[in-house]
PDB file of N, CA, C and O in Angstrom:
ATOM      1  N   UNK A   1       5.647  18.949  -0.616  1.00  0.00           N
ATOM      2  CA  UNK A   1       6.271  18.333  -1.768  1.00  0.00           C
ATOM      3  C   UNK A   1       5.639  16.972  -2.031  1.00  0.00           C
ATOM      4  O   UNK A   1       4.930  16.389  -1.210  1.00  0.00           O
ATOM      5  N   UNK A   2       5.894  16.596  -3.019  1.00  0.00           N
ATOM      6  CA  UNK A   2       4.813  15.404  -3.307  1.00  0.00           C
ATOM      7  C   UNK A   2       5.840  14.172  -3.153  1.00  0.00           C
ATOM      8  O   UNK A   2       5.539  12.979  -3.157  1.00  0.00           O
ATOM      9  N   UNK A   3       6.962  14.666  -3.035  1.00  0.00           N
ATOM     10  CA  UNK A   3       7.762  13.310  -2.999  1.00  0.00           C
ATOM     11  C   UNK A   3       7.541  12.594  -1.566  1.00  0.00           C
ATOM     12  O   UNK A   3       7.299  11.417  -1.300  1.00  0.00           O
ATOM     13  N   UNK A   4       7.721  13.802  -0.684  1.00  0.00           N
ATOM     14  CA  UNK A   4       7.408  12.948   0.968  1.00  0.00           C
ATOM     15  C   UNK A   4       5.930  12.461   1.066  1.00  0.00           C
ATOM     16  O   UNK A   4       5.601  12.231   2.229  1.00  0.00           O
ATOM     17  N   UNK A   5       5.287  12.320   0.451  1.00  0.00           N
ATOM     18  CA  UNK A   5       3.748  12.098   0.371  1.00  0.00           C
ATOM     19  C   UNK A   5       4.356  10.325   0.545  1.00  0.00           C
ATOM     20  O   UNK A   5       5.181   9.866  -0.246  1.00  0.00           O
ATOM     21  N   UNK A   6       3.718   9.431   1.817  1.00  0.00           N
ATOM     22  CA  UNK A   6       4.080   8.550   2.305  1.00  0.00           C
ATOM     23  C   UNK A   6       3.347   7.356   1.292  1.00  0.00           C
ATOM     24  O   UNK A   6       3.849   6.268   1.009  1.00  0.00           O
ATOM     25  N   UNK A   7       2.635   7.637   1.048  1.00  0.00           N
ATOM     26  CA  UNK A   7       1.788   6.800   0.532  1.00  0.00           C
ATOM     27  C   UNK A   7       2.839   6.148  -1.365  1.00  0.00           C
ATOM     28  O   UNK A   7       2.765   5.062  -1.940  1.00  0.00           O
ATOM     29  N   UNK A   8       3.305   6.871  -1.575  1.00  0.00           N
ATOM     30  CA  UNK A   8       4.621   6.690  -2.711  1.00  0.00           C
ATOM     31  C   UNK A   8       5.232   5.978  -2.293  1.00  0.00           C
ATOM     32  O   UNK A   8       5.583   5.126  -3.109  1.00  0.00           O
ATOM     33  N   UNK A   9       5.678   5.823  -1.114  1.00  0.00           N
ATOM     34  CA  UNK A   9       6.879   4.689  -0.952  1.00  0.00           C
ATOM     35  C   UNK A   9       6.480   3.166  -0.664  1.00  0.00           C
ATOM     36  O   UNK A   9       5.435   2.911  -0.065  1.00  0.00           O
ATOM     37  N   UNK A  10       7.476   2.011  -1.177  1.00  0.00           N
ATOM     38  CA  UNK A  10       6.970   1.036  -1.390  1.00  0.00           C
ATOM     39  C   UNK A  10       8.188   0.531  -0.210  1.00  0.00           C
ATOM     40  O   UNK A  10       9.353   0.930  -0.236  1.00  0.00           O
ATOM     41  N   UNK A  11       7.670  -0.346   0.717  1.00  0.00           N
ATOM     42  CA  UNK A  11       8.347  -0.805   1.606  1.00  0.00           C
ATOM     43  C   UNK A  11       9.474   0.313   2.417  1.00  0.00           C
ATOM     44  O   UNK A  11      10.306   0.032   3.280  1.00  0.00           O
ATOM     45  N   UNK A  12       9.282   1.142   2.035  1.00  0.00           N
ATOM     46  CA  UNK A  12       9.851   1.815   3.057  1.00  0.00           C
ATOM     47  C   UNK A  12      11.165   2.593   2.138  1.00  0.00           C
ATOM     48  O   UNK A  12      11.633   3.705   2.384  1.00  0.00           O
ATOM     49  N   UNK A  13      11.580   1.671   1.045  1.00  0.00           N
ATOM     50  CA  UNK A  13      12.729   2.329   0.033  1.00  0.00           C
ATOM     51  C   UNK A  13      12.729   2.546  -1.417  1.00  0.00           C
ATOM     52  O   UNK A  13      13.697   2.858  -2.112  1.00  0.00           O
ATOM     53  N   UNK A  14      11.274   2.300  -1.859  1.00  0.00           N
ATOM     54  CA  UNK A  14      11.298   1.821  -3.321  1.00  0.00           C
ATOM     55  C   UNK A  14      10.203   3.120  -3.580  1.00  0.00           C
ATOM     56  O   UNK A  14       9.081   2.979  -3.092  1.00  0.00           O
ATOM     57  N   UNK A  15      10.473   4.260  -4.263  1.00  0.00           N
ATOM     58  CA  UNK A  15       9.713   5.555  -4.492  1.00  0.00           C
ATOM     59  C   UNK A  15       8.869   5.074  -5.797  1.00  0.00           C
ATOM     60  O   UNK A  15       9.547   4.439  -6.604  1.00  0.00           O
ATOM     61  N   UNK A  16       7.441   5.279  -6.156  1.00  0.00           N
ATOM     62  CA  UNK A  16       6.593   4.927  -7.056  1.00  0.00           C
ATOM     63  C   UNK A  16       5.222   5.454  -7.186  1.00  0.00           C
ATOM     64  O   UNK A  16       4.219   4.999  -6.636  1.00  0.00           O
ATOM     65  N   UNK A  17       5.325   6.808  -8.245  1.00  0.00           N
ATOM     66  CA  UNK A  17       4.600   7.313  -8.411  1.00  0.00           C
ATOM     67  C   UNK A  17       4.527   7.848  -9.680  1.00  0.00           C
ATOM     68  O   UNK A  17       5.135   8.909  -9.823  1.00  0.00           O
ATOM     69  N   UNK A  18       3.785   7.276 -10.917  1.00  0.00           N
ATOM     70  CA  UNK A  18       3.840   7.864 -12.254  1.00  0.00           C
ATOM     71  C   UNK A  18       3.258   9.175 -12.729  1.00  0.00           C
ATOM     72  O   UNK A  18       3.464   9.649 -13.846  1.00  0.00           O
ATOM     73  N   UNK A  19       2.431   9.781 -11.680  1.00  0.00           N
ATOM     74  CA  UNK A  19       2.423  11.403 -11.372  1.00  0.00           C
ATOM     75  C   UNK A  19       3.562  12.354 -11.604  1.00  0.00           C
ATOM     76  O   UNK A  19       3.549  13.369 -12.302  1.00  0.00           O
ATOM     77  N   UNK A  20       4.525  11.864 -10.917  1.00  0.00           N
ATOM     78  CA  UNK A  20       5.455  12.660 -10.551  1.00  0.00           C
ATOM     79  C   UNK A  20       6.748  12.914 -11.534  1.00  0.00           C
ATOM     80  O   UNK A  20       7.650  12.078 -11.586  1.00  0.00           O
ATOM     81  N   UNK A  21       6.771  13.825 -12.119  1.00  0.00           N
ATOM     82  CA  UNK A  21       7.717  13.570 -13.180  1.00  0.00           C
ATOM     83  C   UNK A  21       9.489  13.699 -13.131  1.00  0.00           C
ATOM     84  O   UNK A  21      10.265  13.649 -14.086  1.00  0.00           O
ATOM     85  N   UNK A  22       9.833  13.901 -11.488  1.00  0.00           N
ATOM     86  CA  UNK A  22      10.967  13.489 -11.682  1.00  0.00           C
ATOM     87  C   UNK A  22      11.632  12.527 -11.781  1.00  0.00           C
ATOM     88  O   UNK A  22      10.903  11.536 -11.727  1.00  0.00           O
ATOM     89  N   UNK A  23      13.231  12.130 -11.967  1.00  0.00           N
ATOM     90  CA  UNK A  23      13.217  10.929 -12.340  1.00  0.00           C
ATOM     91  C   UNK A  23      14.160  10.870 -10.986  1.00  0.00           C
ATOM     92  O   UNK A  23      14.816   9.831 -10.905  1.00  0.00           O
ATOM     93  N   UNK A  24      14.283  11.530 -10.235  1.00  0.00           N
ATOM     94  CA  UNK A  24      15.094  11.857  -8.979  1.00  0.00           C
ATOM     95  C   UNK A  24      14.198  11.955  -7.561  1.00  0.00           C
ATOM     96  O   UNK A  24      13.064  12.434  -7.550  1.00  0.00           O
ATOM     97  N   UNK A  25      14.789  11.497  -6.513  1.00  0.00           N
ATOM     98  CA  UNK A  25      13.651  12.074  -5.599  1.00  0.00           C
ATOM     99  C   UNK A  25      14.263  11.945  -4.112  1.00  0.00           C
ATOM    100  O   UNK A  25      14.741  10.906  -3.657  1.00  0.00           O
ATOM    101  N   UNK A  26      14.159  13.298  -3.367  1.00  0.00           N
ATOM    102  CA  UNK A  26      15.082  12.667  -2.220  1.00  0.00           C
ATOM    103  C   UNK A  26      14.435  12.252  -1.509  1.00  0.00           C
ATOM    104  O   UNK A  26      13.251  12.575  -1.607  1.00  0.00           O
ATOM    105  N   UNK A  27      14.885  11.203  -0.276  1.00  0.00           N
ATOM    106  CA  UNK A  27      14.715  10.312   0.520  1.00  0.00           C
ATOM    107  C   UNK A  27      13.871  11.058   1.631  1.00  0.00           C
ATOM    108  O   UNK A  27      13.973  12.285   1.610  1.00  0.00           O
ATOM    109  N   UNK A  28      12.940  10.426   2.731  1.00  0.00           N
ATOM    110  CA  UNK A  28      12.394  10.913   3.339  1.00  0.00           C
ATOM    111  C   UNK A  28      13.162  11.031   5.013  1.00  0.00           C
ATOM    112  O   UNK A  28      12.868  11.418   6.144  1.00  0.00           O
ATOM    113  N   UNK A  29      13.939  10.614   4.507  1.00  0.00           N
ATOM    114  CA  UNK A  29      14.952  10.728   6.023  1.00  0.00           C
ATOM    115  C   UNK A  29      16.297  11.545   5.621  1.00  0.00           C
ATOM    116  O   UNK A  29      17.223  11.745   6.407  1.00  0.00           O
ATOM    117  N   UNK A  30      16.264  11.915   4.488  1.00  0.00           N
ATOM    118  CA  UNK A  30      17.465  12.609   3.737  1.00  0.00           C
ATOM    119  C   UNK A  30      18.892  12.542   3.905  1.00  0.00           C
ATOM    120  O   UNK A  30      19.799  13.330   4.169  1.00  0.00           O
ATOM    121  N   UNK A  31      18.752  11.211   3.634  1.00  0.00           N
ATOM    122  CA  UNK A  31      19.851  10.219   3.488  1.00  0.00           C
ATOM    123  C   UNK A  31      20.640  10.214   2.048  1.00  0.00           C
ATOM    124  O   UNK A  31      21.781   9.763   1.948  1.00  0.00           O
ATOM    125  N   UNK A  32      19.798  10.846   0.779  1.00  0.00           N
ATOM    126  CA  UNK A  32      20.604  10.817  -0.923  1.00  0.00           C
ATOM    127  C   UNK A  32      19.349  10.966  -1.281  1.00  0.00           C
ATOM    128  O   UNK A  32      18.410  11.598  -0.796  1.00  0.00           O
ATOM    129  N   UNK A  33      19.510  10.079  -2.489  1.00  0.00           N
ATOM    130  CA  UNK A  33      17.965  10.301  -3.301  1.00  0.00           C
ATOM    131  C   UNK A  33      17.886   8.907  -3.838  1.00  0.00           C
ATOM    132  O   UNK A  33      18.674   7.971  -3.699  1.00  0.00           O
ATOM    133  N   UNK A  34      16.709   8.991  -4.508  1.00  0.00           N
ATOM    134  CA  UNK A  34      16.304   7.382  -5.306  1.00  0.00           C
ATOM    135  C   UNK A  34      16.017   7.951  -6.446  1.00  0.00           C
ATOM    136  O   UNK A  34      16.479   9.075  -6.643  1.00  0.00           O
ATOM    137  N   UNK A  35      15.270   7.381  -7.370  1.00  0.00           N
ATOM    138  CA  UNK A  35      14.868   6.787  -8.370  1.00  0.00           C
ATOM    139  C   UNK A  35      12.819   6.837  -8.281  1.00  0.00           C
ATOM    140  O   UNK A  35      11.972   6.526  -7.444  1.00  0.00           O
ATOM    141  N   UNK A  36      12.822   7.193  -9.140  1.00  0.00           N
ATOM    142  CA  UNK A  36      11.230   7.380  -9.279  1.00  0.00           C
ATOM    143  C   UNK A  36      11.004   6.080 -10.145  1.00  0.00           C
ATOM    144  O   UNK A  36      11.386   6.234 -11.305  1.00  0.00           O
ATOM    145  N   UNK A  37      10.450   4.773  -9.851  1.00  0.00           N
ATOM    146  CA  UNK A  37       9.964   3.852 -10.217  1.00  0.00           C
ATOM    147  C   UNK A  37       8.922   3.765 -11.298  1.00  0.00           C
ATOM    148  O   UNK A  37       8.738   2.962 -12.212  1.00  0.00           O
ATOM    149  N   UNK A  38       8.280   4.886 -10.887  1.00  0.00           N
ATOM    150  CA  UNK A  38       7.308   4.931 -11.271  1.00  0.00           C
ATOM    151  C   UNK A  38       7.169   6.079 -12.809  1.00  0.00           C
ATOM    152  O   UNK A  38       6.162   6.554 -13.332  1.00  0.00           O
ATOM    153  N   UNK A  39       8.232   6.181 -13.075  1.00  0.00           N
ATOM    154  CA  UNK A  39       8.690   6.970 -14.787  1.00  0.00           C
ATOM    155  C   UNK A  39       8.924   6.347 -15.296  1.00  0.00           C
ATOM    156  O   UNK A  39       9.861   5.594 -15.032  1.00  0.00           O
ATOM    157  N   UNK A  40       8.239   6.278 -16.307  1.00  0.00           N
ATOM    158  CA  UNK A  40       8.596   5.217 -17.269  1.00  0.00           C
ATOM    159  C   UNK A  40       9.708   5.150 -18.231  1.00  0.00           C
ATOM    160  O   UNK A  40      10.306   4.116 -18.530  1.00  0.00           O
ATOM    161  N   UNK A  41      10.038   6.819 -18.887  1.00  0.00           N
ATOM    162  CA  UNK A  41      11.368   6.973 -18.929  1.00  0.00           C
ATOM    163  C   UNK A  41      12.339   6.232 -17.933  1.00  0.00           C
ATOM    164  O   UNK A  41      13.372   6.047 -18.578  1.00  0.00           O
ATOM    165  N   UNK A  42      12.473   5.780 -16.809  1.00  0.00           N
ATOM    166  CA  UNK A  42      13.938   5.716 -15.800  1.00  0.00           C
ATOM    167  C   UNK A  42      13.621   4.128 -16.347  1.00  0.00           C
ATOM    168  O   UNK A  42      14.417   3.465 -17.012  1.00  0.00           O
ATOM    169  N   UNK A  43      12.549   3.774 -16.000  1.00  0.00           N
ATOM    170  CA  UNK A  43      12.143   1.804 -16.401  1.00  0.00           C
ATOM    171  C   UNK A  43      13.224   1.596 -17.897  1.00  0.00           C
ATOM    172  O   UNK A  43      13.973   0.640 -18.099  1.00  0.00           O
ATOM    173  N   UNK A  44      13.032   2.691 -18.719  1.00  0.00           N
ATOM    174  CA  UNK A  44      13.913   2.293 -20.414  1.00  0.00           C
ATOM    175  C   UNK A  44      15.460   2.371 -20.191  1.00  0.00           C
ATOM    176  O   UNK A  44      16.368   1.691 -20.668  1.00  0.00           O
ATOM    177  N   UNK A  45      15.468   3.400 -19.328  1.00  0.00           N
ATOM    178  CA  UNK A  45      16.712   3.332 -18.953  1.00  0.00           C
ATOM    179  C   UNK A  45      17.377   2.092 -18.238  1.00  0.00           C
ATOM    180  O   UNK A  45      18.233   1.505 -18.900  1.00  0.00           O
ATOM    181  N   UNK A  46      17.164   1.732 -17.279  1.00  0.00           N
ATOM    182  CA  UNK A  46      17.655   0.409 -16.455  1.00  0.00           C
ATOM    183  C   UNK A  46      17.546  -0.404 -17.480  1.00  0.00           C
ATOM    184  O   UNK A  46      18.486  -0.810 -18.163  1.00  0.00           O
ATOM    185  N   UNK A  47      16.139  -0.723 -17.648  1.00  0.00           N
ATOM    186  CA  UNK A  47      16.124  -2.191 -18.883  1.00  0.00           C
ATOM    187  C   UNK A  47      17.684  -2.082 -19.960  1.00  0.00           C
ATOM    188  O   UNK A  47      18.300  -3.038 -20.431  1.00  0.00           O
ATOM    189  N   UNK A  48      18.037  -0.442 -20.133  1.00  0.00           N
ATOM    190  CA  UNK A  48      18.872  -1.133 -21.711  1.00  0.00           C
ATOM    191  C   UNK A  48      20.036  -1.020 -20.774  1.00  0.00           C
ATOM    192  O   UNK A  48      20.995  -1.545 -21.339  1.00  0.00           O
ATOM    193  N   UNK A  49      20.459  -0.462 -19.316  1.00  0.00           N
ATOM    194  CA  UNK A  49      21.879  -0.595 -18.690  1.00  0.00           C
ATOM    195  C   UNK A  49      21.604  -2.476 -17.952  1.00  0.00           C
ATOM    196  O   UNK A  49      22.565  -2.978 -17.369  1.00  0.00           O
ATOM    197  N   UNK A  50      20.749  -3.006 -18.034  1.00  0.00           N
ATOM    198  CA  UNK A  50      20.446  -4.298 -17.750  1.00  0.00           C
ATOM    199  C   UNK A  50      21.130  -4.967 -18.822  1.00  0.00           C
ATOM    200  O   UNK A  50      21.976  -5.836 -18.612  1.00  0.00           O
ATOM    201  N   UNK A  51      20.678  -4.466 -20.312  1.00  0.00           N
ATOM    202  CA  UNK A  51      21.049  -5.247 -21.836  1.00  0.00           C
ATOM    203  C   UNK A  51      22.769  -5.108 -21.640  1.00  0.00           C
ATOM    204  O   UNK A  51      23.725  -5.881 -21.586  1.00  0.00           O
ATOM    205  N   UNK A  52      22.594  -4.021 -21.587  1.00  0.00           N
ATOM    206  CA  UNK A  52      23.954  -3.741 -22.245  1.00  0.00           C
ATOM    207  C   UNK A  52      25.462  -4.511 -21.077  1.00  0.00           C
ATOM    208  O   UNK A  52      26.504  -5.034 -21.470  1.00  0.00           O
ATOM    209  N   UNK A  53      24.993  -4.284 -19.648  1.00  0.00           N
ATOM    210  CA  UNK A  53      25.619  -4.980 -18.898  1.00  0.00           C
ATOM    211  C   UNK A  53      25.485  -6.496 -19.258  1.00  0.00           C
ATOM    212  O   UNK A  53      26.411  -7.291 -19.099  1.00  0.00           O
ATOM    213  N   UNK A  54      24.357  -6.805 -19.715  1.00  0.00           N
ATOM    214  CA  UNK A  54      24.359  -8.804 -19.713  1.00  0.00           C
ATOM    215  C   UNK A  54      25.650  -9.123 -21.002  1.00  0.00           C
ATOM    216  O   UNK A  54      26.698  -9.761 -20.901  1.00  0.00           O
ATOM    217  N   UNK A  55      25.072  -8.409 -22.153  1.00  0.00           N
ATOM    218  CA  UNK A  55      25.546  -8.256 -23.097  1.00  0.00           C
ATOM    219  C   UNK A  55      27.260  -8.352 -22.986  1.00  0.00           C
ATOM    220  O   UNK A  55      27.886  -9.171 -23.660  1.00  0.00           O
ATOM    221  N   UNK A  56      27.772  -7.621 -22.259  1.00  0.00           N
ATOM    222  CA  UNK A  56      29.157  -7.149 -21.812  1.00  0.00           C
ATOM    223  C   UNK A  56      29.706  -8.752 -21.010  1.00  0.00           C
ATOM    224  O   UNK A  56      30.770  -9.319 -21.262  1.00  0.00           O
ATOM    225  N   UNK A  57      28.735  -9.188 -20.101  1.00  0.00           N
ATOM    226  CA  UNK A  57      29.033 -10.339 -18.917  1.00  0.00           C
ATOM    227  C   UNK A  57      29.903 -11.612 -19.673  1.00  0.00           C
ATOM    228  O   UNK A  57      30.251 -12.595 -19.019  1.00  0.00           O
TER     229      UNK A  57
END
């Protein structure tokens, strides 16, 4: 699977690979899942739950 491919992970918790088109990815100790950093779709997403939370504050 390309997600356990070690070389994707950034410090040990931060998954990043714009290859990979899920926006999901489970953990390599299979602990839950993360977040593919590296989609640029998931980046639009956070940025506008970032807006919309400041927005709200």
């Amino acid at each position: 699977m390309e997600e356990t491919n070690i070389k994707n992970w950034k410090f040990g918790f931060i998954y990043y690979n714009p290859a990979d088109p899920l926006f999901f990815v489970k953990k390599p100790n299979d602990t839950g899942a993360t977040i593919n950093f590296g989609n640029k779709r998931i980046l639009f997403l956070l940025i506008a739950i970032a807006i919309i939370a400041y927005a709200l504050a």
